[in-house]
C-alpha positions in Angstrom: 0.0 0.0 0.0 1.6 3.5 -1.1 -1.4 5.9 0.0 -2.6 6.0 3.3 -5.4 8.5 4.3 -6.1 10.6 7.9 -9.1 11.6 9.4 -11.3 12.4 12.5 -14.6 11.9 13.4 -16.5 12.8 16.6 -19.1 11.1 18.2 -21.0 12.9 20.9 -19.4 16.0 22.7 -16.5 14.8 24.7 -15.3 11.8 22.3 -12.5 12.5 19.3 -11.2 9.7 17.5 -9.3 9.2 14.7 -9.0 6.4 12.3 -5.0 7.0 11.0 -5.5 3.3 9.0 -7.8 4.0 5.8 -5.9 2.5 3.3 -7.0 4.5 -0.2 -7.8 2.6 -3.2 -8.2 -1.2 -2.0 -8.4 -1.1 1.3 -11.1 0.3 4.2 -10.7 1.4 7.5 -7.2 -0.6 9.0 -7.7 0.9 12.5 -9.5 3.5 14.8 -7.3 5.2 18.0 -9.1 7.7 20.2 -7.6 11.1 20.5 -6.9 14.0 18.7 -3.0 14.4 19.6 0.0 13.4 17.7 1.1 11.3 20.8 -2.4 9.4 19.6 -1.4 8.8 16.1 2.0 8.0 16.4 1.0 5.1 18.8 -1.5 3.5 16.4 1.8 3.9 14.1 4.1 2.1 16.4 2.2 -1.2 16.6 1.9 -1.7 12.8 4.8 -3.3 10.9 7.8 -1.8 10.2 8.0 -2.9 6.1 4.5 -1.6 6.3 4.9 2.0 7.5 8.3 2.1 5.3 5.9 1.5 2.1 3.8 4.2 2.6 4.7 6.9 -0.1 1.8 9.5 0.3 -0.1 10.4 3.3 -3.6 12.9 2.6 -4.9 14.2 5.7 -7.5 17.5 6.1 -5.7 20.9 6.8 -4.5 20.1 10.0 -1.7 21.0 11.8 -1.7 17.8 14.7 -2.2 15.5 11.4 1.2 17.1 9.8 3.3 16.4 12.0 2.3 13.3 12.9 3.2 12.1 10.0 6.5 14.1 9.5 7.5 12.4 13.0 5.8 8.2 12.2 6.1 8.5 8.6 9.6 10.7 7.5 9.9 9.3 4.2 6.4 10.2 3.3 4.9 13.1 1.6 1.9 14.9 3.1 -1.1 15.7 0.5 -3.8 18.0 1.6 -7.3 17.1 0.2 -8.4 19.8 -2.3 -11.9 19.4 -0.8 -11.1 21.5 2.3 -9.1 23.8 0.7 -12.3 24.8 -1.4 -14.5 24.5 1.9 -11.8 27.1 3.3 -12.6 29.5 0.4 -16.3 29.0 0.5 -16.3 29.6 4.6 -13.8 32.8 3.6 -16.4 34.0 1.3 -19.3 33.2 4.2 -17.4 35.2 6.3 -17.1 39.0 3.8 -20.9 38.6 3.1 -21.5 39.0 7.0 -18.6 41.3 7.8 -20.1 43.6 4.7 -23.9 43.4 5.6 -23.2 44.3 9.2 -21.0 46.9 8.8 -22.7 48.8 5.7 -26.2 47.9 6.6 -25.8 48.3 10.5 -27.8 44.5 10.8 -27.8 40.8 10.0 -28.9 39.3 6.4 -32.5 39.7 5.5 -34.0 37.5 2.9 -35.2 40.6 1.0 -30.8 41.4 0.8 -29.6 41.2 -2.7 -26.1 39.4 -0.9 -28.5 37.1 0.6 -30.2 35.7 -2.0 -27.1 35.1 -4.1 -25.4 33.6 -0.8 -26.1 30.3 -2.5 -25.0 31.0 -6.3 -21.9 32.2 -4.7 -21.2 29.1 -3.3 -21.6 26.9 -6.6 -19.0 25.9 -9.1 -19.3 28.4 -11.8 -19.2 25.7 -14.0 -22.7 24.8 -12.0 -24.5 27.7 -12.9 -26.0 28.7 -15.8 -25.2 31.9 -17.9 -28.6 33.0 -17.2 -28.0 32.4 -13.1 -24.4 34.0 -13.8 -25.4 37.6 -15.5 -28.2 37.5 -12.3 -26.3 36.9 -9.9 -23.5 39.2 -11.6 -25.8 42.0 -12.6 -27.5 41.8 -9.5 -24.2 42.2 -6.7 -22.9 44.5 -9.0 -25.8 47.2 -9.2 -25.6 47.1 -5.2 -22.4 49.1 -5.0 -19.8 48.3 -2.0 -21.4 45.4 -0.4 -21.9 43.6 -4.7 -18.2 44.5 -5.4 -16.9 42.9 -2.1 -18.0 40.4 -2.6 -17.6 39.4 -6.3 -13.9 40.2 -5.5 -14.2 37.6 -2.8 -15.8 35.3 -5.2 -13.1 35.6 -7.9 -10.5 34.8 -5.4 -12.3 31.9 -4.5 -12.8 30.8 -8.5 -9.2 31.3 -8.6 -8.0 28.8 -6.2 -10.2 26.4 -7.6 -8.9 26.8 -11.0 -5.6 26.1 -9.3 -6.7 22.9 -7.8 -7.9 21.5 -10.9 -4.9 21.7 -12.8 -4.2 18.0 -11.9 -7.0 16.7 -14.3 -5.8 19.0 -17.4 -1.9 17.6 -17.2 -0.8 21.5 -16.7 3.0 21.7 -16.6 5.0 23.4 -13.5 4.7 26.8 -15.5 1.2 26.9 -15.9 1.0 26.0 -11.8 3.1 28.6 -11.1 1.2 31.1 -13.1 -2.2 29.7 -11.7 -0.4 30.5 -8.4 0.6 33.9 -9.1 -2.8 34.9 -10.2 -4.8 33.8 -7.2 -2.4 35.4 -4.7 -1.9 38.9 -7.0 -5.7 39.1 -6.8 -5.9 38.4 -3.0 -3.2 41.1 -2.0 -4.4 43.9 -4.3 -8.1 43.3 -2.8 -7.6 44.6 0.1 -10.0 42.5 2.1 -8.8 40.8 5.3 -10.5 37.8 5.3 -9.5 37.1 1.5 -5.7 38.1 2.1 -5.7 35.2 5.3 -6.8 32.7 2.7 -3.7 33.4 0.6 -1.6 33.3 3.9 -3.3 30.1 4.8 -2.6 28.9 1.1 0.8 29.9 0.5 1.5 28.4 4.2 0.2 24.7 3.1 1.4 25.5 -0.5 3.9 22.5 -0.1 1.0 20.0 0.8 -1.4 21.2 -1.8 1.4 21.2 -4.5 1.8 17.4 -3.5 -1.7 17.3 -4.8 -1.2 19.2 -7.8 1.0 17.3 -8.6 0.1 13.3 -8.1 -4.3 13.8 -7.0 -4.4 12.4 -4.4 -7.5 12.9 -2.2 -8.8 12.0 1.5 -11.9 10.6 -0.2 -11.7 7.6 1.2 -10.9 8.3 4.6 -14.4 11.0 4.5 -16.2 8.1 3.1 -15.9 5.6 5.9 -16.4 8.6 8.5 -19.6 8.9 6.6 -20.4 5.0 7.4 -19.1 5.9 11.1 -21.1 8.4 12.0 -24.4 6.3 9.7 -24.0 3.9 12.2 -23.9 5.5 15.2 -27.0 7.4 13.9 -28.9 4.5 13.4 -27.9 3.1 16.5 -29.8 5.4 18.6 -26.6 5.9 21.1 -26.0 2.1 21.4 -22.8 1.4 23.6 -22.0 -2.1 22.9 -21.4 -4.1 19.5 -23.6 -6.4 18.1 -22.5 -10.0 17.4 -23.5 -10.7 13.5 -24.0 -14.0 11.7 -20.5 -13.5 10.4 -19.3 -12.3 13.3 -18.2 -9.0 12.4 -20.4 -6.2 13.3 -20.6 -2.1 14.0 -20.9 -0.6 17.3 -21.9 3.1 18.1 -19.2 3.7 20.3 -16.2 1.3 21.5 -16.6 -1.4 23.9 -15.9 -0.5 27.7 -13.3 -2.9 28.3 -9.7 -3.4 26.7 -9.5 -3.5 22.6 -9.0 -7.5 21.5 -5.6 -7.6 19.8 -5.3 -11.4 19.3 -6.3 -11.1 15.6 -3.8 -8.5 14.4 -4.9 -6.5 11.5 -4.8 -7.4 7.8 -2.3 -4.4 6.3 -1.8 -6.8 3.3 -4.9 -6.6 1.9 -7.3 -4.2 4.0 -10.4 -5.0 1.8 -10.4 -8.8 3.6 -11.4 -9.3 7.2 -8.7 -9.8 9.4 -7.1 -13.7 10.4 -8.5 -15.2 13.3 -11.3 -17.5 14.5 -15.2 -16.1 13.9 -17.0 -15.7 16.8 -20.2 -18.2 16.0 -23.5 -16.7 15.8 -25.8 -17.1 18.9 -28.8 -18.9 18.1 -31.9 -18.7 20.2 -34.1 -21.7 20.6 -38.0 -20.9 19.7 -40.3 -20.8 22.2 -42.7 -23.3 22.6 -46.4 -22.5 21.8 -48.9 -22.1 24.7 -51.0 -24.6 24.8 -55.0 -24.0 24.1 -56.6 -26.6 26.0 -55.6 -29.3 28.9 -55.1 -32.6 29.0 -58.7 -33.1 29.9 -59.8 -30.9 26.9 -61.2 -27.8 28.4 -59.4 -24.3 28.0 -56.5 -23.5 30.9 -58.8 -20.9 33.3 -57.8 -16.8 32.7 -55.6 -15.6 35.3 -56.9 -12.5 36.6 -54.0 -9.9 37.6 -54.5 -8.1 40.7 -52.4 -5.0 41.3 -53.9 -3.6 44.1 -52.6 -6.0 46.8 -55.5 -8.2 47.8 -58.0 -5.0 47.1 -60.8 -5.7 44.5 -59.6 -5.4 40.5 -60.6 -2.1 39.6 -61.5 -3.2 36.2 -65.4 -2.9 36.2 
């Protein structure tokens, strides 16, 4: 296995954990630790094999800090790749963040729903490749007619078109030179816009730019690892809060949250081939015996007599 993907999911309020084993491509989820400190991950990482850990090439983790360093530290012959997805959902939060800056301090109030910037809060979101040209020149048209609060935030929104034309460069083959242009553009137009919130995304940018040129350059996504939180946090939804996990006819089942006692190690984990259930004996399925019918007459033919249920302790049933 070269790529090996990092993520979090919480269940409940006090409760982090971390699943550092979602092996992309082949594999699933490899293993689940609790915790959201690099003293957590690097633990999961000291119990696996040693020819394992040196074979991972790429690691793609989320924007985070903990996760980076983590893997610098476990994993120094690796190369960290930061998912394009939350570099996007930075941009779009960024652009969240000048439409409520700009209506409170030029309108002296929150968004209405009679606000021009409110009502395009949504196309503004969207891939222009997702909208129309009719929702475009609306949109467009609209923001720009409004004066300082329209031309904030277009110029928010074509910082945020720019990064993504960035991160797409991986699908049209684009050489180092047309990266490095992309580059350029996106943080020219952050530092001549003169909006704080946009000129900390190109800080933020240009301080991952390492990690997101990784996935410039091979594509490499945290898709994986998002999907199985998805299943995770499915479960535990279903689940309605169940603590304890649920033998299965194949003996493998899903839980809510971990068992209270001690983890069972005696079937170490499969880092061959992550897509087949671990070695080990099954656990065999738990089979109850059917309960035998009650019985509609006696031996003497006549139908058992109706108990009557008093709950009144020797007081008269106060069914009339």
């Amino acid at each position: 296995m070269k790529v090996l993907g990092i993520d979090e999911t919480r269940r409940g309020r006090p409760r982090w954990e971390q699943d550092p084993a979602t092996a992309l491509g082949t594999g699933g989820l490899l293993g689940q630790v609790e915790g959201p400190t690099v003293a957590d991950v690097l633990a999961w990482l000291a119990v696996t094999p040693l020819t394992w850990r040196k074979s991972i090439e790429y690691v793609a983790i989320d924007m985070s800090a903990t996760y980076r360093a983590a893997v610098r530290t476990g994993l120094p012959q690796a190369t960290v790749v930061v998912d394009h997805f939350h570099v996007v959902q930075l941009a779009n939060k960024m652009l969240s963040m000048v439409r409520r800056r700009t209506t409170a301090e030029m309108r002296g109030r929150r968004g209405r729903a009679s606000d021009p910037e409110w009502k395009a809060r949504r196309r503004l979101l969207r891939n222009r490749e997702d909208l129309t040209d009719e929702q475009f020149a609306t949109m467009w048209n609209t923001l720009l007619g409004e004066g300082a609060i329209g031309q904030t935030l277009l110029t928010a929104w074509i910082a945020k078109e720019n990064l993504r034309n960035l991160l797409a460069l991986p699908k049209t083959g684009a050489d180092r030179h047309q990266v490095g242009h992309a580059r350029w553009k996106f943080l020219t137009w952050c530092a001549d816009s003169d909006i704080p919130e946009v000129r900390q995304l190109a800080v933020t940018v240009n301080r991952w730019w390492a990690e997101i040129a990784a996935f410039i350059d091979t594509g490499h996504s945290n898709a994986k690892s998002e999907g199985i939180n998805r299943v995770i946090k499915l479960v535990a939804r279903n689940a309605f809060g169940l603590a304890f996990a649920m033998p299965t006819t194949n003996g493998y089942g899903h839980a809510a949250s971990p068992p209270a006692g001690p983890a069972d190690t005696s079937a170490p984990l499969n880092f061959e081939d992550p897509g087949k259930p671990p070695p080990g004996p099954r656990r065999p399925a738990r089979h109850r015996p059917p309960r035998p019918p009650r019985p509609l007459q006696t031996t003497d033919g006549q139908r058992p007599p109706r108990t009557r249920c008093n709950h009144t302790n020797g007081h008269p049933s106060s069914r009339l």
